[in-house]
C-alpha positions as CSV (number, residue, x, y, z in Angstrom):
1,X,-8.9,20.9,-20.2
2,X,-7.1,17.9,-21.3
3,X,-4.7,17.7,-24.1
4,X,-4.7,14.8,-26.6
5,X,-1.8,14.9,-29.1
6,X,-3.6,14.8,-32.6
7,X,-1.9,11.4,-33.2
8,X,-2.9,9.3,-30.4
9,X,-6.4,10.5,-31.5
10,X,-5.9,9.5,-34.9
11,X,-4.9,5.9,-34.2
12,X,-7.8,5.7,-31.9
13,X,-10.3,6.6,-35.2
14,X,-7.9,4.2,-37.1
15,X,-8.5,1.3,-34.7
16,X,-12.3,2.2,-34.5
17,X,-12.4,3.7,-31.0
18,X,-13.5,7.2,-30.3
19,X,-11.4,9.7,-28.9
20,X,-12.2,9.7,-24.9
21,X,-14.2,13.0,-23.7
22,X,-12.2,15.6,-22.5
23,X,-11.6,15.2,-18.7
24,X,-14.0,17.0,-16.6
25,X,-12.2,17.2,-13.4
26,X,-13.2,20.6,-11.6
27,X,-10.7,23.4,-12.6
28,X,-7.6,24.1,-10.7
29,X,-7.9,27.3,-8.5
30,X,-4.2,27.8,-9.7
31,X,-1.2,25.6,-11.1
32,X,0.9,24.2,-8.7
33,X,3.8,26.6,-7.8
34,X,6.2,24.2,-7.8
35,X,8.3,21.9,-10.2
36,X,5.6,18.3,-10.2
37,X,6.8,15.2,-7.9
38,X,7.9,12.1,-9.9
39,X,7.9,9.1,-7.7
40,X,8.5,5.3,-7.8
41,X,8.4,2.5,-6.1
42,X,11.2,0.2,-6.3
43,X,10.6,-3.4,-4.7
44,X,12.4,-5.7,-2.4
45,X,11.5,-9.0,-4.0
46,X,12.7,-7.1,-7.8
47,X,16.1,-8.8,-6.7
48,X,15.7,-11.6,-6.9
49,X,13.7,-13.3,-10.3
50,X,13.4,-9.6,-12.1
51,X,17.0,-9.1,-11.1
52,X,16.6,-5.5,-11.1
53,X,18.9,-3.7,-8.8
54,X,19.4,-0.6,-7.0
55,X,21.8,0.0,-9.8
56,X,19.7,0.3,-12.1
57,X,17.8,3.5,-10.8
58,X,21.2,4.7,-11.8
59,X,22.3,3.1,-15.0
60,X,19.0,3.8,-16.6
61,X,18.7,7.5,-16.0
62,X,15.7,7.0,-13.3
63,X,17.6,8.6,-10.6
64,X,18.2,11.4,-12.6
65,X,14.7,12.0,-13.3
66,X,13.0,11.1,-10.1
67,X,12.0,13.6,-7.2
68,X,11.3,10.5,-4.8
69,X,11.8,6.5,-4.9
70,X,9.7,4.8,-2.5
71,X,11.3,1.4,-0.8
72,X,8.2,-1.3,-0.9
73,X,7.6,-3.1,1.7
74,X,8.1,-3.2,5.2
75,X,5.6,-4.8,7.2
76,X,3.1,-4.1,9.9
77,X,3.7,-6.3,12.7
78,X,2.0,-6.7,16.1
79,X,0.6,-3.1,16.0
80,X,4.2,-2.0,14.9
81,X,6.3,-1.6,11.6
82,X,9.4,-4.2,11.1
83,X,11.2,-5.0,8.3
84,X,10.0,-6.9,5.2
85,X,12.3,-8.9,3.8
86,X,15.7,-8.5,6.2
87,X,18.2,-10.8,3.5
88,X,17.1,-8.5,0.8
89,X,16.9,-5.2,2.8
90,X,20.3,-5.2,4.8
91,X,22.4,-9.0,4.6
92,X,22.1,-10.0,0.8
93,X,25.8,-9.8,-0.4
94,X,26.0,-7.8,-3.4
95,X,28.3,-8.4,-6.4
96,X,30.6,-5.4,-7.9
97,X,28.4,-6.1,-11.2
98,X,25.3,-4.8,-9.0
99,X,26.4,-2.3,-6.9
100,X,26.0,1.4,-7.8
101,X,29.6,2.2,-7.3
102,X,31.2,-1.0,-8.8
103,X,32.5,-1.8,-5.2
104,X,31.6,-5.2,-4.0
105,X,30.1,-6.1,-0.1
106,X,32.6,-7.3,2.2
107,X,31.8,-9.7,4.8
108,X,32.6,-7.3,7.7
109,X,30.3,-4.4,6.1
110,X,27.7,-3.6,8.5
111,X,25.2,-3.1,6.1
112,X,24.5,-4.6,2.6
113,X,21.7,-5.5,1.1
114,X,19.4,-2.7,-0.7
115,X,19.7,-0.5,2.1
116,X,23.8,-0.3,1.6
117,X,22.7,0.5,-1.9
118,X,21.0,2.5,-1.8
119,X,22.9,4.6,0.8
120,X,25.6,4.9,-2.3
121,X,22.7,6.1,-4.5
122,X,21.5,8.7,-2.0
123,X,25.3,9.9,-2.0
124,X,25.2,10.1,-5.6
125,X,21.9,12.0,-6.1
126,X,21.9,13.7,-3.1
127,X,18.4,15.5,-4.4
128,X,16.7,12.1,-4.2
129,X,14.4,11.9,-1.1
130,X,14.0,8.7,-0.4
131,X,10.6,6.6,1.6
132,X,10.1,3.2,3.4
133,X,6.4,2.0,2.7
134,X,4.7,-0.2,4.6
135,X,1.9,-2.8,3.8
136,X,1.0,-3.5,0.3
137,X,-1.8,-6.1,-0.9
138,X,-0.7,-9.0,0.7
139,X,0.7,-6.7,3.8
140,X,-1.8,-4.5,4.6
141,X,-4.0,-7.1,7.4
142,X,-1.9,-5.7,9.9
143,X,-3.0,-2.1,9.9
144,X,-6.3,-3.3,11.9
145,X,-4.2,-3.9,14.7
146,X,-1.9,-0.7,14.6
147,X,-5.0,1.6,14.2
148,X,-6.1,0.7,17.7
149,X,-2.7,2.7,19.2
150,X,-1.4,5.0,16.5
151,X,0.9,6.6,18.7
152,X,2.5,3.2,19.2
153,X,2.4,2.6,16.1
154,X,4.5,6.1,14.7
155,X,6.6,5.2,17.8
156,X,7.4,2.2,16.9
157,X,7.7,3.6,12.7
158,X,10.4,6.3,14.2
159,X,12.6,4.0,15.8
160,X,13.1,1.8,12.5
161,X,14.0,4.5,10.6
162,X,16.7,5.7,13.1
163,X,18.5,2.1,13.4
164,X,21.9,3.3,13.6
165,X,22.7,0.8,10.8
166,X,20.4,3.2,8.3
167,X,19.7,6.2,10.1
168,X,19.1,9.1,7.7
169,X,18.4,7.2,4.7
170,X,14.8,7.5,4.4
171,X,13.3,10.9,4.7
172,X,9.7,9.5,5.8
173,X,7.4,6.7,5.4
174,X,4.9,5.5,2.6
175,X,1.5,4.4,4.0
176,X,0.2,1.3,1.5
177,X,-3.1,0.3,3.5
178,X,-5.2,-1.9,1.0
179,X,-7.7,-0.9,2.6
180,X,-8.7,1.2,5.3
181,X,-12.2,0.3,6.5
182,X,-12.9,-1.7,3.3
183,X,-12.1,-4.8,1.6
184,X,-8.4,-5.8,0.0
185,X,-7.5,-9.2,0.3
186,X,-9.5,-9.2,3.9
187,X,-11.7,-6.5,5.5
188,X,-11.6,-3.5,8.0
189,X,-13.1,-2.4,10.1
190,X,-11.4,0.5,12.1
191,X,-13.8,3.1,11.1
192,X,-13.3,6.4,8.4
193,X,-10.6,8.1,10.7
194,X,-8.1,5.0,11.1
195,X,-5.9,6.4,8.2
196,X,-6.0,9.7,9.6
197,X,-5.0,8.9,13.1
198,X,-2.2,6.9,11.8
199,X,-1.0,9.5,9.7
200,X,-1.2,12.3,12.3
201,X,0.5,10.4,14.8
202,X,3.4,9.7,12.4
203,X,3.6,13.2,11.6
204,X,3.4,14.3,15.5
205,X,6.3,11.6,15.7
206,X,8.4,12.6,12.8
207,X,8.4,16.0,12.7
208,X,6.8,18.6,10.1
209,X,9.7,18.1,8.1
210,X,9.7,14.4,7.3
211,X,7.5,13.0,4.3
212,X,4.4,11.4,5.4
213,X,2.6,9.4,2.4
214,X,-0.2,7.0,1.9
215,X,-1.2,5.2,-1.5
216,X,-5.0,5.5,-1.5
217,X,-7.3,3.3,-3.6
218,X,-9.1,4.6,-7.8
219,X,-12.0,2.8,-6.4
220,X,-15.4,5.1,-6.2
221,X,-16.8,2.4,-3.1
222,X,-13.4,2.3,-1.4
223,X,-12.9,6.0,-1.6
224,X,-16.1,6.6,0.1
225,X,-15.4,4.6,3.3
226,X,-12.6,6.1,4.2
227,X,-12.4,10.4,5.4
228,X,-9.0,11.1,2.9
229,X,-9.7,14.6,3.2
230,X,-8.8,14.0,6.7
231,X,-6.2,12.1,6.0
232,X,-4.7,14.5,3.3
233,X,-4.1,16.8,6.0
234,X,-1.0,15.4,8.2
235,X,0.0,13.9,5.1
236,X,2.5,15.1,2.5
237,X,0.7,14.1,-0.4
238,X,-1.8,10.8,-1.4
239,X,-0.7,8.8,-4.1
240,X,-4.0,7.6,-6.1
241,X,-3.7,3.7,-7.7
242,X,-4.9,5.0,-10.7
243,X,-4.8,1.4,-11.9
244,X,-5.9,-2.4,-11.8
245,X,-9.4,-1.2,-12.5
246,X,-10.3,-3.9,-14.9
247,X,-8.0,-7.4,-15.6
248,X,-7.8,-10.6,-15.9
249,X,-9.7,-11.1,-12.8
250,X,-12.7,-10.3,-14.6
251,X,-12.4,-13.4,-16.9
252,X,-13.8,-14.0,-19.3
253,X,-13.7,-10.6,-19.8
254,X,-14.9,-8.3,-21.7
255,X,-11.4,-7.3,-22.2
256,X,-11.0,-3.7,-21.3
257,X,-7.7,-1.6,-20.4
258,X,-6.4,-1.9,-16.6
259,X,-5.6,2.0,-16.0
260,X,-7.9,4.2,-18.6
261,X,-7.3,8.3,-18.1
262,X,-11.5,8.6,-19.2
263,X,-14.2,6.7,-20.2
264,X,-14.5,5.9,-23.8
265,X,-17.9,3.7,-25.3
266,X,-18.4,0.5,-23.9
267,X,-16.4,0.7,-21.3
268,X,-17.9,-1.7,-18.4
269,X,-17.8,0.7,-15.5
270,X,-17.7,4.7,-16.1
271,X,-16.8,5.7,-12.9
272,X,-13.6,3.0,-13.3
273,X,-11.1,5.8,-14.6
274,X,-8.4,7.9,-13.8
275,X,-10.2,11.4,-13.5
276,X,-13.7,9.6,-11.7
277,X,-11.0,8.6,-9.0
278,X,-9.2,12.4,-9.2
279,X,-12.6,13.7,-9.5
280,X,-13.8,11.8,-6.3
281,X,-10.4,12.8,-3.9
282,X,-10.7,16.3,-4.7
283,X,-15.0,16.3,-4.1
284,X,-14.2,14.6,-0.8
285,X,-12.3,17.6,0.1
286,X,-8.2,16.8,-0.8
287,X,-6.7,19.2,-2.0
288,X,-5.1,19.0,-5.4
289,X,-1.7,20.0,-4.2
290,X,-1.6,16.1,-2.4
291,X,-2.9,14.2,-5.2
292,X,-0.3,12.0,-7.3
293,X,-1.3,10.4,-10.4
294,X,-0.8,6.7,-10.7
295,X,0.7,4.9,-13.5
296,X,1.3,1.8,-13.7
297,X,4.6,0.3,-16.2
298,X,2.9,-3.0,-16.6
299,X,0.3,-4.4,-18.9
300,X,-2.9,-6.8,-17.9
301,X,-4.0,-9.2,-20.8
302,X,-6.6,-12.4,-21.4
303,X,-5.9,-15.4,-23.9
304,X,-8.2,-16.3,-26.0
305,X,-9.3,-13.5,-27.6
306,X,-9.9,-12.2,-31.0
307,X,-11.5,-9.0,-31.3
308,X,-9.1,-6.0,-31.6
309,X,-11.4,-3.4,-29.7
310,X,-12.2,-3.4,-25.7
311,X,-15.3,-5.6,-25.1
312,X,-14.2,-9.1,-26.3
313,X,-14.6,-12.2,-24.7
314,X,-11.8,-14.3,-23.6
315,X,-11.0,-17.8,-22.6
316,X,-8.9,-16.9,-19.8
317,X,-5.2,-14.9,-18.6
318,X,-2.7,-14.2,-20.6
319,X,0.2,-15.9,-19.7
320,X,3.3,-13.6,-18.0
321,X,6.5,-13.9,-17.1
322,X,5.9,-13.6,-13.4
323,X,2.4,-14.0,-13.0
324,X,-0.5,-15.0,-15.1
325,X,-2.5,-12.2,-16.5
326,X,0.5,-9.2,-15.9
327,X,3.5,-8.4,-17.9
328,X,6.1,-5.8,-17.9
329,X,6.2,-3.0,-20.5
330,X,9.4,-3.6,-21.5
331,X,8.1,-7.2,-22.9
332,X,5.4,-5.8,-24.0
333,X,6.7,-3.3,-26.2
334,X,8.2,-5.9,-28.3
335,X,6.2,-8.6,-28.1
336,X,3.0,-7.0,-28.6
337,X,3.0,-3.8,-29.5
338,X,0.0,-1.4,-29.4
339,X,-2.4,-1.9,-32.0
340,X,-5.0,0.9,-30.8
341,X,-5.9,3.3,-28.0
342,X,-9.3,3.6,-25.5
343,X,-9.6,6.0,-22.9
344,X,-6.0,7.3,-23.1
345,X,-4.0,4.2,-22.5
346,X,-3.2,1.6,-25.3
347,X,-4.0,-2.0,-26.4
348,X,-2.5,-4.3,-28.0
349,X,-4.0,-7.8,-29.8
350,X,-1.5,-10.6,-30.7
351,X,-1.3,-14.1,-31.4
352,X,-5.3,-14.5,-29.6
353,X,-3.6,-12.4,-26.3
354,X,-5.0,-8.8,-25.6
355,X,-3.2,-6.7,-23.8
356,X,-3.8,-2.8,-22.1
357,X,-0.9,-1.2,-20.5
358,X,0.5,2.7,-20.8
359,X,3.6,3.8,-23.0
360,X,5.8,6.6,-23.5
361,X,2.9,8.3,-25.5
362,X,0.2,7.9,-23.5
363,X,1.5,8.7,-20.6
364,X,2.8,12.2,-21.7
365,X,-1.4,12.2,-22.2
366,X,-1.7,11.7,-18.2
367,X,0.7,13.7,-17.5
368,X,-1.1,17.0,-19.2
369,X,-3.9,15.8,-17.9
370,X,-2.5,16.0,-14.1
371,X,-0.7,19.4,-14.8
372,X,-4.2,20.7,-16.1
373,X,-5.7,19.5,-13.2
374,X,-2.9,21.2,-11.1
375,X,-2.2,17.9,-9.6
376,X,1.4,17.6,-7.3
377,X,2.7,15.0,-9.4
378,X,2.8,11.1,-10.9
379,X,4.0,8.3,-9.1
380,X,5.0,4.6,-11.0
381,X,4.4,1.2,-9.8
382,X,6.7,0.1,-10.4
383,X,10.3,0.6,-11.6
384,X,11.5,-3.1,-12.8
385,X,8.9,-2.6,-15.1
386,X,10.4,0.2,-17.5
387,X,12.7,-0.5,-19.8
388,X,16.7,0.0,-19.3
389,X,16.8,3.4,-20.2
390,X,13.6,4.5,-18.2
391,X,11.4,5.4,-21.1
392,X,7.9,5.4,-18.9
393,X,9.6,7.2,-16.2
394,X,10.9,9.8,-18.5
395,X,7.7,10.7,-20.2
396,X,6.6,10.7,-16.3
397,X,9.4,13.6,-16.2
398,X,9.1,15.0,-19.3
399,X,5.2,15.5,-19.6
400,X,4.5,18.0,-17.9
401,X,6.6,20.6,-19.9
């Protein structure tokens, strides 16, 4: 059974949206018997325009509250992984003001970069487990190649993360194949068991110790093409993009929230939720033990637009501050702040811009939902999102209790 706080339901009524239907995920055969995973990703390129550092895991109370932080992305290169962005991995010098001790990089320090940083992190939060994902949306064409030898490819995986420049900092590696035997931003064709081989061979490779991970796609058709209960098995859990279902790619709309938890009237595509996609993993036989719930800490809004409720018509993106059509929630919350709720995530209209993206309160919502559910746990995308004192990933934390 999902729990809706009374309030969120009231400002749904107030806004003239009914309160989603209770989530009909099967039931758990038990609650998970131990404490729930709370993941992030933190990104390379966040450096640089976001200027948000490995320091601020730290200043803003993330570390504290995080079971796992996930380093995106290294590539997929030639049937092998390599690193992603080498300056901002290991050579970028960085400033006292940015480093998690206050100490500045030297010239003679053998490593720099993220990776000395977050070295000093691990040391400070020696609880935090920490991953190296590969791939990503624009990364993922090179998976094709790697599933043709997938004991090359975990060979070649191991030997990265034991360069003695890093060696022990990452405790396993995050799988981010968009996607496997379907369409991403090109196609696949390696067949239903390409995840799974690649996964099995890493864990063969790393050990049954190491943390083995793959972000899987929400997506009913994608979901279908690939065997993830066969890949849930070598694997230490699947993080579900629970996410990007509907935005501004759909222009000129009808506007409707990116990342619902359940349907809710009118929404364009029922099966384009949070439980359909939990629903779907655990039918296809994963167990809910692996599944993390995806959240994401960004918004996706058109222009143009001047009904209030999901549906309208719009005359194009939003603008961003990055990237047309997506903005953080930390500009979000004060720029355009909700003004009713579908599905279990918020909406906001302002100035002709509409706006869907998850806050504190809603994502407590999720959160009961996946403990109900006896999922493993939540995972972000991504952290330079949040705001500075890590609001979204502390009702991540929080949540479940």
């Amino acid at each position: 059974m999902r729990v809706v706080p009374v309030l969120v339901s009231m400002v749904m009524l107030l806004a003239g949206c009914s309160a989603p239907p209770p989530a009909t995920a099967p039931p758990p055969s038990s609650s998970p018997a131990t404490a729930p995973l709370v993941v992030a990703y933190f990104t390379d390129w966040g450096v640089y325009g976001r200027n948000y550092q490995v320091r601020d895991v730290d200043t803003s109370g993330a570390a504290d509250r995080l079971t796992h932080l996930v380093y995106a992305f290294g590539k997929v290169t030639g049937g092998g992984c390599t690193t992603g962005d080498a300056w901002a991995d290991l050579q970028k010098p960085v400033a006292a003001k940015d480093s998690v001790d206050g100490a500045a990089d030297t010239p003679d320090q053998r490593l720099r970069g993220n990776f000395g940083q977050l070295r000093k992190l691990k040391q400070r939060h020696p609880r935090l487990r920490i991953l190296w994902s590969f791939g990503g949306w624009t990364g993922s064409k090179g998976f094709t190649e790697a599933a043709k030898d997938p004991a090359a490819f975990a060979r070649s995986c191991a030997t990265l993360l034991r360069d003695p420049r890093w060696a022990g900092l990452f405790d396993g590696i995050d799988l981010d194949w968009e996607y496997p035997n379907a369409c991403g931003l090109t196609c696949d064709k390696s067949g239903p068991d390409a995840l799974a081989r690649l996964l099995s061979a890493l864990r063969t490779e790393l050990g049954p110790e190491a943390l083995v991970t793959a972000a899987v796609p929400g997506e009913r058709g994608k979901l279908t093409a690939t065997d993830y209960a066969a890949a849930s098995r070598p694997a230490t859990w699947l993080s579900a993009m629970t996410y990007d279902f509907f935005g501004t790619g759909d222009t000129p709309g009808p506007t409707a929230p990116h990342s619902p938890l359940t349907a809710y009237p009118g929404i364009p595509r029922e099966t384009a939720t949070t439980d359909a996609a939990v629903r779907e993993l655990i039918g296809l036989g994963v167990p809910r033990t692996k599944i993390l719930l995806g959240v994401g800490f960004y918004g996706r809004g058109w222009a143009g637009v001047t009904a209030a409720a999901p549906g309208g018509r719009a005359s194009g993106a939003a603008a961003g501050s990055h990237e047309k059509g997506i903005e953080d929630y930390d500009v979000l919350r004060e720029t355009c702040p909700p003004t009713g709720t579908a599905g279990g995530t918020a909406y906001a209209l302002c100035r002709g811009q509409w706006w869907s993206y998850d806050t504190p309160e809603t994502i407590k919502t999720k959160m009961a939902y996946a403990r109900s559910n006896g999922l493993a746990g939540a995972f972000a995308w991504e952290l330079s999102g949040d705001t500075p004192d890590a609001q979204l990933l502390t009702a991540m934390a929080t949540g479940w209790s």
